[in-house]
C-alpha positions in Angstrom: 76.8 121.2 217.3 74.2 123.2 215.5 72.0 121.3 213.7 69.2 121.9 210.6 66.7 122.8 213.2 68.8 125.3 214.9 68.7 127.2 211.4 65.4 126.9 210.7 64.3 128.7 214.2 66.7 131.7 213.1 65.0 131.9 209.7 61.5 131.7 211.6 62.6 134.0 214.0 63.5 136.5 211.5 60.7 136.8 209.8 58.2 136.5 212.6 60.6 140.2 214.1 60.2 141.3 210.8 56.1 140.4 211.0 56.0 142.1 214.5 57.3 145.6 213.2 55.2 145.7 210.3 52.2 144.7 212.5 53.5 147.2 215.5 53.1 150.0 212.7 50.3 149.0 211.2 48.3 149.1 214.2 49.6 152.6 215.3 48.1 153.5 211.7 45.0 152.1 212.8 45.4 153.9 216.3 45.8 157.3 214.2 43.2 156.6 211.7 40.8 155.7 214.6 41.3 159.0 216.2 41.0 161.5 212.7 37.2 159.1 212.2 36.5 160.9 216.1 37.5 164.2 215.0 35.7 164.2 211.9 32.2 164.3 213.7 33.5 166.3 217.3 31.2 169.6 216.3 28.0 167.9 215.0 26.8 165.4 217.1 23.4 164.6 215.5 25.4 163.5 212.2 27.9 161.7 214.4 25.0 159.8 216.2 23.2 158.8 213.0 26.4 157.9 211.5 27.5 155.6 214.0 24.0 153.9 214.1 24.2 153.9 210.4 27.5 151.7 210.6 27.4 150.3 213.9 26.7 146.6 212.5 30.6 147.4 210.7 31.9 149.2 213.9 31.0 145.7 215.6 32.9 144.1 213.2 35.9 145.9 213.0 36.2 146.3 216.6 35.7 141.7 216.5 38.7 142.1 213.9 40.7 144.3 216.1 40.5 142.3 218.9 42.0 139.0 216.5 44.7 141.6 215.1 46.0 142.3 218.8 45.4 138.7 219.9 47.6 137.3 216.8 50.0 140.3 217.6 50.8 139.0 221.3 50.9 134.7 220.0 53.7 136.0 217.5 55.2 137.8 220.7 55.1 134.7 222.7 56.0 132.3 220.3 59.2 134.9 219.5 60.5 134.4 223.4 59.9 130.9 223.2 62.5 130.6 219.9 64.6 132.7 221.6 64.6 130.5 224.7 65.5 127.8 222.5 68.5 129.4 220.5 70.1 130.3 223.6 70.0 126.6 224.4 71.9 125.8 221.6 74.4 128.7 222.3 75.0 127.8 225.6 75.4 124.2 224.8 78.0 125.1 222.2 79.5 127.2 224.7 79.4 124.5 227.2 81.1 122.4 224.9 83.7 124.6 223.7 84.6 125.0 227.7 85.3 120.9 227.6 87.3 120.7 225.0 89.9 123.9 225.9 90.1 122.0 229.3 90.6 118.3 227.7 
């Protein structure tokens, strides 16, 4: 029998899928934006030299925050297997138990 718990991990599980595709396409933004910042200096590469030492004490820190955005990104992954893991207990216990009482 399913229980409040069992409920709760759906609910959780449903918003932390809903968490991963927003994050998933907000990092592809980030990917795209990333790439148009490269383009913008490709033919002058004294401006894109004094530009990046300009900002390098902000590249440094959006490149720390990047790294916590794809580190949070794979703990949601991880902790959306495990609550999977533990609804298909419950499933297969129901399962199980359905199986008992067709045979008693």
């Amino acid at each position: 029998m399913r229980d409040e718990f069992y409920y709760i991990l759906r609910k959780c599980l449903l918003s932390r899928k809903d968490w991963v595709k927003y994050q998933s396409n907000y990092l592809r933004y980030q990917s795209l934006k990333a790439e148009a910042d490269k383009r913008r200096f490709r033919s002058n590469i004294i401006i894109s030299s004094i530009y990046s030492l300009i900002n390098l004490p902000s590249a440094i820190l959006n490149f720390l925050t990047k790294i916590i955005q794809y580190s949070e990104y794979n703990r949601i992954l991880a902790e959306i297997e495990v609550m999977e893991e533990e609804i298909s207990k419950y499933n297969k216990t129901l399962i199980n138990k359905r199986r008992d009482d067709a045979k008693s």
